[in-house]
C-alpha positions in Angstrom: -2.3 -44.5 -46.2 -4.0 -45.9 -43.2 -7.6 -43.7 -42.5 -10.8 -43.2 -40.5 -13.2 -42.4 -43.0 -15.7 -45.7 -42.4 -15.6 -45.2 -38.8 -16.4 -41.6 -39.2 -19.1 -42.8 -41.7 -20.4 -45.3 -39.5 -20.9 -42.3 -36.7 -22.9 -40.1 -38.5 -24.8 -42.7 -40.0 -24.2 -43.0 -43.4 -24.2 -45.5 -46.2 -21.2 -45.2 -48.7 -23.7 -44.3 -51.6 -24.7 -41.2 -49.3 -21.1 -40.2 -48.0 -20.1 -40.1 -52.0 -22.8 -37.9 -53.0 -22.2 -35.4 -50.4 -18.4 -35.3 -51.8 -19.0 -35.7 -55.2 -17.6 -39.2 -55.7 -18.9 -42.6 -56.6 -20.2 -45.6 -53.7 -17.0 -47.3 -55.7 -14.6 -44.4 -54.6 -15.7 -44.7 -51.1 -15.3 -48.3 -50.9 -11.7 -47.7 -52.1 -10.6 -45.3 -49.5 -12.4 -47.0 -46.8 -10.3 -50.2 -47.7 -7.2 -48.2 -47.7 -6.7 -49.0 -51.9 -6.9 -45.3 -53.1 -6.0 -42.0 -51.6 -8.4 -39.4 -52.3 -7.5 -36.0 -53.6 -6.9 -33.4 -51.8 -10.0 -31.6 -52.5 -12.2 -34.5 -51.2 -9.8 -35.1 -48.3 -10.8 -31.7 -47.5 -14.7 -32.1 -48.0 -13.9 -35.0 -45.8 -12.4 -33.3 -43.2 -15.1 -30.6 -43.3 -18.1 -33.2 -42.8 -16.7 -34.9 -40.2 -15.5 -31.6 -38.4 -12.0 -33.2 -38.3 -8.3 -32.0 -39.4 -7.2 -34.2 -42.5 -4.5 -35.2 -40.3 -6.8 -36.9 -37.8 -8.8 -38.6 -40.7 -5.3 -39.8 -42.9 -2.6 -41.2 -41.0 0.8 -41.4 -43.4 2.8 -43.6 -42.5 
């Protein structure tokens, strides 16, 4: 699933190690999503969505 989340990242300024503590996942986790090799859960899709003030939709894009 194609996503946003390093640009969004980038944005606010954050390192993955500081992204994955405000979620509650590892640096590893982020890395993984960021480079499209994991899709996170659906309750870190939506801490996601809340920290970037953005609808899951706009973050994931299924394709």
């Amino acid at each position: 699933m194609k996503n946003r989340v390093r640009d969004l990242r980038v944005e606010k300024g954050l390192t993955q190690e500081q992204l994955g503590e405000i979620i509650g996942v590892s640096r590893q986790t982020v890395n993984a999503i960021e480079k499209e090799k994991f899709d996170p859960s659906l309750p870190t899709a939506f801490k996601l969505a809340q920290l970037f003030e953005q609808k899951i939709e706009e973050i994931f894009i299924y394709e």
